[in-house]
C-alpha positions, -999 to 999 in steps of 0.1 A, spaced: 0 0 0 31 25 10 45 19 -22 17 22 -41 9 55 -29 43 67 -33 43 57 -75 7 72 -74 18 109 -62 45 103 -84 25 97 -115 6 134 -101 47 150 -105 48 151 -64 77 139 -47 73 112 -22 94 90 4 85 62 20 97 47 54 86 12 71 81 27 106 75 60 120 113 59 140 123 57 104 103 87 95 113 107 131 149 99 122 152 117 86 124 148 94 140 179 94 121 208 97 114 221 59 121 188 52 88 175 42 56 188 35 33 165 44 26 131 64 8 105 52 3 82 80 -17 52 93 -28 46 132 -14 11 131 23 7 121 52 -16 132 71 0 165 50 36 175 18 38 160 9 69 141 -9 93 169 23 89 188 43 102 156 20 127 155 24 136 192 67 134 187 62 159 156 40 186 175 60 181 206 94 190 181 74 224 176 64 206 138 31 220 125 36 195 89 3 189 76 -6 150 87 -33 130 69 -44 100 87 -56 69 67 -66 39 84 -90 9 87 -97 19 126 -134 40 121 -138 44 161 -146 78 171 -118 77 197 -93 77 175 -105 97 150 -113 128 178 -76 120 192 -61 126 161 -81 156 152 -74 172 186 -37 163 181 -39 187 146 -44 159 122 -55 177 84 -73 151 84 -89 112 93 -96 96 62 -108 56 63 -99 30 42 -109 20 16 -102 60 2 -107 70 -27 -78 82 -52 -100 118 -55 -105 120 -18 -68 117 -13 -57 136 -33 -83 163 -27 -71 165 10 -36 162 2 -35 190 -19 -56 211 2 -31 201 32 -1 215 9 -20 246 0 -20 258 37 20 249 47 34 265 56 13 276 83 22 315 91 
């Protein structure tokens, strides 16, 4: 699915990377370095509201768009009150992605 995504946005001219675990991800941000995060709740190692939570605590205000199978309101208000753009379920359409991740670009940097 990673992959997938990643030669999709490519096919639209954006750039994408990929990582296999969000200490992967923490390890290579930089601030500036990317523009957005494309994210899941359930990943190997820390899950994806606790990458969220490390970014915002690193002073990071990157756009995050969450996509995930888990549809309980819990989560999804967590992640929202944590300053997800947004909390998207699977299975999501190509057009809804891309929708939100271009309106999540439109707005970084945040002044």
């Amino acid at each position: 699915m990673r992959e997938a995504l990643c030669d999709f946005l490519q096919v639209l001219s954006m750039s994408c990377r990929t990582f296999d675990r969000s200490e992967a991800f923490l390890a290579a941000y930089a601030p500036g370095e990317f523009d957005c995060l494309v994210t899941d709740l359930r990943l190997p190692g820390m899950g994806g509201l606790a990458l969220q939570r490390k970014l915002r605590a690193r002073g990071s205000s990157i756009p995050v768009i969450v996509v995930t199978s888990a549809i309980d309101s819990l989560s999804r208000s967590r992640a929202m009150e944590d300053g997800a753009f947004a909390y998207l379920t699977k299975p999501v359409s190509d057009d809804v992605l891309v929708r939100h991740l271009r309106a999540a670009l439109r707005q970084w940097p945040v002044q």
